[in-house]
N, C-alpha and C positions, 0 to 999 in steps of 0.2 A: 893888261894888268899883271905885276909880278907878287908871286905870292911873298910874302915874309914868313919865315921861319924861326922855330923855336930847337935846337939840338940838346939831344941829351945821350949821354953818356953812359952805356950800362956796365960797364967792366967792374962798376963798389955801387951800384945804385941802392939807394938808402930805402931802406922801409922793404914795401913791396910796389915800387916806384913801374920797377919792369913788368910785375903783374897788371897792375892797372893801367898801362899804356899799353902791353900785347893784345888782352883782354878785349880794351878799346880800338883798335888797330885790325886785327884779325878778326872780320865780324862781316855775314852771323854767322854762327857756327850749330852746325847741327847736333842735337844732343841724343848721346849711348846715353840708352835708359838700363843700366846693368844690373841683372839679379843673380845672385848666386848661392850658392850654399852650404853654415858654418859648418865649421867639427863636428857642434852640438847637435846640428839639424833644426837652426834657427834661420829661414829664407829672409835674405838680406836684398835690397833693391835703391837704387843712389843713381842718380845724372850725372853726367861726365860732359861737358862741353870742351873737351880738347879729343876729337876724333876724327877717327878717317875711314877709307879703305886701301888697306896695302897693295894690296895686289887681289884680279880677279880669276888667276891661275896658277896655283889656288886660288880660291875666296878666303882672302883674309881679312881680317876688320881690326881696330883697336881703337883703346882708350889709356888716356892719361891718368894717372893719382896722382896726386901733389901730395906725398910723403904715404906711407905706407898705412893706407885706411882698409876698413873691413873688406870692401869689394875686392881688391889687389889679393889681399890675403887669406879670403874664399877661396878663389880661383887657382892661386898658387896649391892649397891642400886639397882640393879637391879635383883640379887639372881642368877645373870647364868655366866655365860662366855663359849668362844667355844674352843676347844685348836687342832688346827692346826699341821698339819705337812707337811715340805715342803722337797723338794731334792734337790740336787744339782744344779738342774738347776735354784734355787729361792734363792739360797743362800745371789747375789748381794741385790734383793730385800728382802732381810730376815735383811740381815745386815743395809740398808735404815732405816727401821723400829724402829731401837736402839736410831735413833734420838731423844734427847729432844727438843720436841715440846710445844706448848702452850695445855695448854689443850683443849682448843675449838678449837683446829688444829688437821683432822683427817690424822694417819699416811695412811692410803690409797689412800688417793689422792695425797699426796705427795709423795709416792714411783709409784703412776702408778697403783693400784691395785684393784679389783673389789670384796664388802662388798656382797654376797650376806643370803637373809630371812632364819634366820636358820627354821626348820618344826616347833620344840616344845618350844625353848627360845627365847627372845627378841634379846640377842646378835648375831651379823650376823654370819653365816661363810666367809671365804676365797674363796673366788670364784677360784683362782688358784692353791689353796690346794691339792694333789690328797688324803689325807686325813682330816678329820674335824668330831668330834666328839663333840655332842650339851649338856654342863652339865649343870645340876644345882648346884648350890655352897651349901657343904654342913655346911663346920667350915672355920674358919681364925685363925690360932694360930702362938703366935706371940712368939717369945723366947728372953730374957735375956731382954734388952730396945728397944723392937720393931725392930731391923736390918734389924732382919729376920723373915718374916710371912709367915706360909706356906698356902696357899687357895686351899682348899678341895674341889673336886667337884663327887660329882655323874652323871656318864655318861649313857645319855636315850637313844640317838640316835648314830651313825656311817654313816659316808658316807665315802666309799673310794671307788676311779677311778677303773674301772675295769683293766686300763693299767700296776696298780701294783700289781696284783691278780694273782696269780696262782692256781688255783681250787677255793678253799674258802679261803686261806691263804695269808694274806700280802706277798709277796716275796721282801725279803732284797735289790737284785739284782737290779728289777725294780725301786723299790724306790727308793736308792740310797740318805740315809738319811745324812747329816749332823751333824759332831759332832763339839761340843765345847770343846775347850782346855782351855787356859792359853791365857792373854791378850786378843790379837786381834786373836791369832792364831783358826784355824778350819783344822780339819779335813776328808776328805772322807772315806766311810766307809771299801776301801783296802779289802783285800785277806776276804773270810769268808773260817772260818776251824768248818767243823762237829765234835765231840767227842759225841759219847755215853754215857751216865751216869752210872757207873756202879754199880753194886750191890754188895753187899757181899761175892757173892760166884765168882765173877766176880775176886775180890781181893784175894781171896784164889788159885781160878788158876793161877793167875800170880805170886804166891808164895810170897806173900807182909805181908799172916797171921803172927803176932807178935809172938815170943818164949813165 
């Protein structure tokens, strides 16, 4: 069976044509549950589904803003942000969060949710988090006409629930993280499949070595 194809060209794409086909395309994506903290001392909190980890020596982590929103611009005056992660059972409240508020409107009180003192940064954590990890912001790089900025953080502290722990290790299972798709869609994180990594000689025994 050969597939057929559809191309499409993003060099002038119309609309948000490239949104909705990266969006659809790069899935699922894990979601920064980011809180941070204004000028004013209004604690702010917002999902980021374009994230990663940079590097883990350091421990660096980041999040995307697609043009220059409160979360970016906490972190920028204050030098930190905290970035959360929540399960399944916080998804309702997770999605709450997405709201566009006022800025001097904190989404935490509006979704029901408890800002608590993060140890080392000004921005609070998630109090219903069972993970929250406390960064300092390292860069904001911004690409093409600002859309897209990505906000760098070096992470000093870790807090996670012991509820999602299995010896020293996160367990998937417990957690029960939340993934981001396409539109509104999310999905759970389903079947987990182990595969070993293999090695070279790994591939040679299963007779895969090239002529």
């Amino acid at each position: 069976m050969t597939d057929r194809y559809r191309t499409f060209d993003l060099d002038a794409p119309e609309g948000r044509e490239a949104y909705f086909l990266l969006t659809g395309i790069v899935v699922p994506r894990p979601i920064a549950w980011i809180s941070t903290l204004a000028a004013d001392g209004t604690a702010n909190i917002a999902p980021f589904s374009f994230t990663t980890v940079l590097s883990s020596n350091p421990p660096v982590v980041c999040f995307v803003s697609s043009g220059v929103k409160d979360s970016m611009r906490n972190a920028q005056h204050q030098g930190d942000f905290v970035y959360n992660v929540g399960g399944e059972d916080l998804l309702e409240s997770m999605n709450l969060t997405a709201a566009d508020l006022n800025r001097d409107e904190s989404e935490f009180s509006w979704a029901g949710l408890t800002p608590v003192p993060s140890d080392l940064i000004k921005s609070p954590r998630l109090g219903e988090a069972p993970i929250s990890m406390e960064c300092t912001l390292l860069d904001v790089i911004s690409f093409g006409g600002g859309d897209g900025n990505m906000v760098a953080g070096e992470v000093l502290r870790i807090h996670i629930a012991e509820r999602v722990m299995t010896g020293d290790r996160v367990d998937p299972e417990k957690l029960r993280p939340i993934c981001r798709l396409s539109g509104s869609t999310y999905a759970t994180l389903g079947e987990i499949i182990s595969l070993k990594r293999p090695n070279r000689q790994d591939l040679i025994d299963r007779g895969m070595q090239p002529e």
